[in-house]
C-alpha positions as a printed NumPy array, in Angstrom:
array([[164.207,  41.663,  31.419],
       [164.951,  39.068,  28.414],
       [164.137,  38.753,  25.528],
       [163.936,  35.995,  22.999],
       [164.892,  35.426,  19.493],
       [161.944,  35.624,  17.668],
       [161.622,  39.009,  19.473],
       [159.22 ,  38.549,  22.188],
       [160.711,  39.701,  26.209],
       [159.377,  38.939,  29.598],
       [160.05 ,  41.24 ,  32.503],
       [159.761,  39.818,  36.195],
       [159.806,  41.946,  39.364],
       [159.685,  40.719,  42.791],
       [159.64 ,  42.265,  45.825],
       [160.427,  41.046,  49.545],
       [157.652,  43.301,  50.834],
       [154.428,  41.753,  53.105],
       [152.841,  39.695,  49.977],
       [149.502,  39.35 ,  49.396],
       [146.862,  36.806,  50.951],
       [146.933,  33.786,  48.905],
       [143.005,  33.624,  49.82 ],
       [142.693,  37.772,  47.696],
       [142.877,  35.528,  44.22 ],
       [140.   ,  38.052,  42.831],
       [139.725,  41.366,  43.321],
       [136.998,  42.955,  45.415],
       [134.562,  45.045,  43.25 ],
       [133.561,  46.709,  46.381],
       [136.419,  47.596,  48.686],
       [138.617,  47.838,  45.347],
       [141.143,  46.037,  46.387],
       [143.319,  43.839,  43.892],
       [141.554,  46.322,  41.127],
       [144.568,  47.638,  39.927],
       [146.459,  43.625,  39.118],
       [142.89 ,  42.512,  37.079],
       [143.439,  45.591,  35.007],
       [147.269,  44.993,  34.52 ],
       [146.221,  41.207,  33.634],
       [143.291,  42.85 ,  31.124],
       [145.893,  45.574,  29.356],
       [148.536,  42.38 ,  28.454],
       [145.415,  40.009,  27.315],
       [144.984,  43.222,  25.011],
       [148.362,  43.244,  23.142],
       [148.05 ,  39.277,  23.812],
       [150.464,  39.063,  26.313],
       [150.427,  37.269,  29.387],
       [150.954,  38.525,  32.691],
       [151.544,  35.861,  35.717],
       [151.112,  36.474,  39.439],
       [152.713,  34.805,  42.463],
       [151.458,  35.473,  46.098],
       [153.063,  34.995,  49.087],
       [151.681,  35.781,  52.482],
       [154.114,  38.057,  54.332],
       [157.646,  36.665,  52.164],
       [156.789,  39.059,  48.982],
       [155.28 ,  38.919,  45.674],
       [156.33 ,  38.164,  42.046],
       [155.092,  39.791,  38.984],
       [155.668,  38.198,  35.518],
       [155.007,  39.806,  32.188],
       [155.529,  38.279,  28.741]])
């Protein structure tokens, strides 16, 4: 976590788990998968915030939130 100045913080977590396909860039409406990220991206866009994704296949994944 850090934070800035003008009192706005970002938060980043990564993980060194399997990742997630770099092809699953939308989430699937019918199997539900990747629901749960679109609604994290929705609830910062709310508060207008930003919320930032990398993907990588089988070396982890990193979540950013400012």
């Amino acid at each position: 976590m850090s934070s800035t100045q003008d009192g706005h913080c970002s938060v980043l977590v990564e993980d060194d788990g399997i990742g997630l396909a770099t092809d699953q860039a939308e989430p699937n409406q019918e199997t539900g998968e990747d629901i749960g990220l679109s609604v994290m991206k929705e609830r910062a866009e709310r508060i207008n915030g930003e919320i930032l994704f990398e993907r990588h296949a089988y070396v982890g994944s990193s979540v950013l939130t400012m």
